[in-house]
N, C-alpha and C positions, 0 to 999 in steps of 0.2 A: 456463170453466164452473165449475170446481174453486176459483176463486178468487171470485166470486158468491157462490157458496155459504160459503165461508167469512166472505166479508163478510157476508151478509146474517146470518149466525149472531152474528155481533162486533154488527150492529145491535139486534138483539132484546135480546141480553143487556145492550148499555148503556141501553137505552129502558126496561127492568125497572130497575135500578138507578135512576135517574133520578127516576120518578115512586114508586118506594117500593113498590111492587103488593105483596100479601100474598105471603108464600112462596107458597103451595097453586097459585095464580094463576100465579107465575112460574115454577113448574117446570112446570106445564100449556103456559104459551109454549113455554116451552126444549125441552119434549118436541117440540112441533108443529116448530118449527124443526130439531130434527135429523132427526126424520123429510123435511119438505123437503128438507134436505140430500144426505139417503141419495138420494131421488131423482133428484136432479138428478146426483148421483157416479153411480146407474145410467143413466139418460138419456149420459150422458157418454159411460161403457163398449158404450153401446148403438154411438154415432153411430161411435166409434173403429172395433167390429166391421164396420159396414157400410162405411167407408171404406176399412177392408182389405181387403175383399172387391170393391168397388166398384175397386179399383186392381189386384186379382188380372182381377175380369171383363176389363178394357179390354187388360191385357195378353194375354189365352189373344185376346182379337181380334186383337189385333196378330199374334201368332204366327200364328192362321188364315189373316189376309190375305197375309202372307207365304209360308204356304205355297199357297194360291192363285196368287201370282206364280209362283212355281215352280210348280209342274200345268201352267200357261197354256204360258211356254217349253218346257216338255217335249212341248206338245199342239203346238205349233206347228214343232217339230224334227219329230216325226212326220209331219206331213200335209206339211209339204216331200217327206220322203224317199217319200210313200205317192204325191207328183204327179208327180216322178220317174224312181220304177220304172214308174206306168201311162203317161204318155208314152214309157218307153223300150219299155216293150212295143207301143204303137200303134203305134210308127215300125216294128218288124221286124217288123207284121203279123200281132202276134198281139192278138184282143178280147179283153180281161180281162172275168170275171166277177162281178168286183166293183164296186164304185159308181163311178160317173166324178167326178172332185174335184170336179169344177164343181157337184154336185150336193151338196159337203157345203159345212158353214159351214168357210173357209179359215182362220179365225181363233177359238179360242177368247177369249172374253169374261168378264170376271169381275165374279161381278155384289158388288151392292152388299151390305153387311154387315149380316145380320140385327139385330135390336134384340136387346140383352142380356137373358138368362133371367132369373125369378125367383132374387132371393136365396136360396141354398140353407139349410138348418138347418147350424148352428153346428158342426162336427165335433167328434169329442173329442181330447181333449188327447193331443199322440205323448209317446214313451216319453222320459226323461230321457236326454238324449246321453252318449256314454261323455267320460271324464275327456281333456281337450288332451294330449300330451305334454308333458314339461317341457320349456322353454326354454331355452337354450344358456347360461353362463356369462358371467355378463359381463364386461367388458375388467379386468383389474386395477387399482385405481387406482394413484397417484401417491405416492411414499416421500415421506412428511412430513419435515421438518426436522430433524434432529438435536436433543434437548433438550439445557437447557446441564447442564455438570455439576455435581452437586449439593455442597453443604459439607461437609467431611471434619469427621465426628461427634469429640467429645473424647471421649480415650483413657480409658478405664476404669481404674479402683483397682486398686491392688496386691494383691493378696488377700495374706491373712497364713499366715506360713512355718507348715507343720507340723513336729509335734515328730517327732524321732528314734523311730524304733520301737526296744524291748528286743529285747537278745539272747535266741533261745532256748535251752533247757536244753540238757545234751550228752547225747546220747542213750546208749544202754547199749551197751557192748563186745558185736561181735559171736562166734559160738563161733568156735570155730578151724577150720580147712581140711583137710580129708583131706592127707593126705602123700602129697608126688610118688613119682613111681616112682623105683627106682634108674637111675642112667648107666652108661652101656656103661662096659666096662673100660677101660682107658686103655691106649696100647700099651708093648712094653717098652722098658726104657731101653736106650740103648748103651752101651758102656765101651771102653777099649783094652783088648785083646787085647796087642799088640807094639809094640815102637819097634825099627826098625834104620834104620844106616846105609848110604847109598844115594849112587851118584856119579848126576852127571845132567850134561848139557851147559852150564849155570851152575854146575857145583861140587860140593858135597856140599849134604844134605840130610837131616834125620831122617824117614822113613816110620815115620806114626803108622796100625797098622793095628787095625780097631773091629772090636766083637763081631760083628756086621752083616756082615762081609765087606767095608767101605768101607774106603777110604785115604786121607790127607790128608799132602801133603808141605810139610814147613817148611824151607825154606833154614837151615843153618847148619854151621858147621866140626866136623865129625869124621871117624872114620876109618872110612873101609867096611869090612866083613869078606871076608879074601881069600875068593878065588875059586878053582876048582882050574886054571884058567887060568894062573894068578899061580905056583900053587906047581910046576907042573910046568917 
């Protein structure tokens, strides 16, 4: 339908073109044409609504006839179990006072599917649905090729030598240091005191004895000084 109307619109416009029509004339056409247009695009959205609707109707029947089949099995499980229990009560001899089956219909019937209602008024538009969750990640793809390696660039200039930087000036003498403390005294010296001669199991020997109270003996030949051992 959508596509009529576009044609017919593409006709007008080249049949104006063609025979030359005054402007004023041809946009008088061009107007009447897109107004046709507009109608037949609503005519379109019209037939679209009713066949949605017309596809909803057919289906709530289906559903209904369905669930009529179920009612029917359920009506028919019962009145089994309702002939049953009143035959088992006739046989022990007790009269129910309720209906005897014979007297109901044994079987429900489902009858035939009424004709579909009046198209209803167009409802209004539902609320904008909330946002999908997002969608899982997809697979990683596939490592590309290795590129090849690229030309080793030419080596850069030598950039040129700087000059020697100048010595700086010598800076100024600094003042002088406090002065350390004095040092402990030093200790005293030693001297000889004595030298005598000394016998010993190697011989003689001169005993060199020090201010200190120390002794130091030097092997050598002289003569000890008697003893009163000696002289008596």
């Amino acid at each position: 339908m959508r596509h009529r109307a576009h044609l017919a619109t593409r006709v007008i416009v080249a049949t104006l073109r063609a025979r030359a029509v005054p402007i004023l004339t041809g946009g008088l056409f061009l107007a009447a044409a897109l107004v046709v247009a507009l109608i037949l695009f609503q005519n379109q959205a019209s037939i679209d609504t009713l066949r949605g609707r017309t596809g909803q109707l057919t289906q709530q029947n289906r559903d209904l006839t369905e669930q009529l089949g179920q009612a029917s099995g359920r009506y028919d499980r019962l009145f089994d179990e309702y002939r049953a229990l009143f035959d088992e009560s006739t046989q022990q001899g007790v009269t129910p006072s309720t209906v005897d089956p014979s007297d109901v219909p044994s079987k429900a019937v489902a009858g035939s599917p009424g004709a579909a209602g009046a198209t209803g008024a167009s409802g209004t538009d539902g609320d904008d649905g909330r946002d999908g969750r997002d969608g899982k990640d997809g697979e990683q793809g596939a490592t590309g090729p290795t590129g090849a390696t690229g030309a080793t660039g030419a080596s850069g200039e030598t950039g040129a030598t700087g000059t020697a930087g100048t010595d700086g000036a010598t800076g100024p003498q600094g003042p002088a240091g406090p002065a350390g403390a004095n040092g402990a005294d030093g200790k005293d010296g030693r001297g000889v005191a004595s030298i005598d001669c000394i016998a010993t199991n190697a011989g003689t020997a001169f005993r060199f004895t020090y201010t200190d109270g120390t002794t130091t003996d030097v092997p050598g030949s002289c003569t000890p000084a008697p003893t009163e051992s000696s002289t008596g």
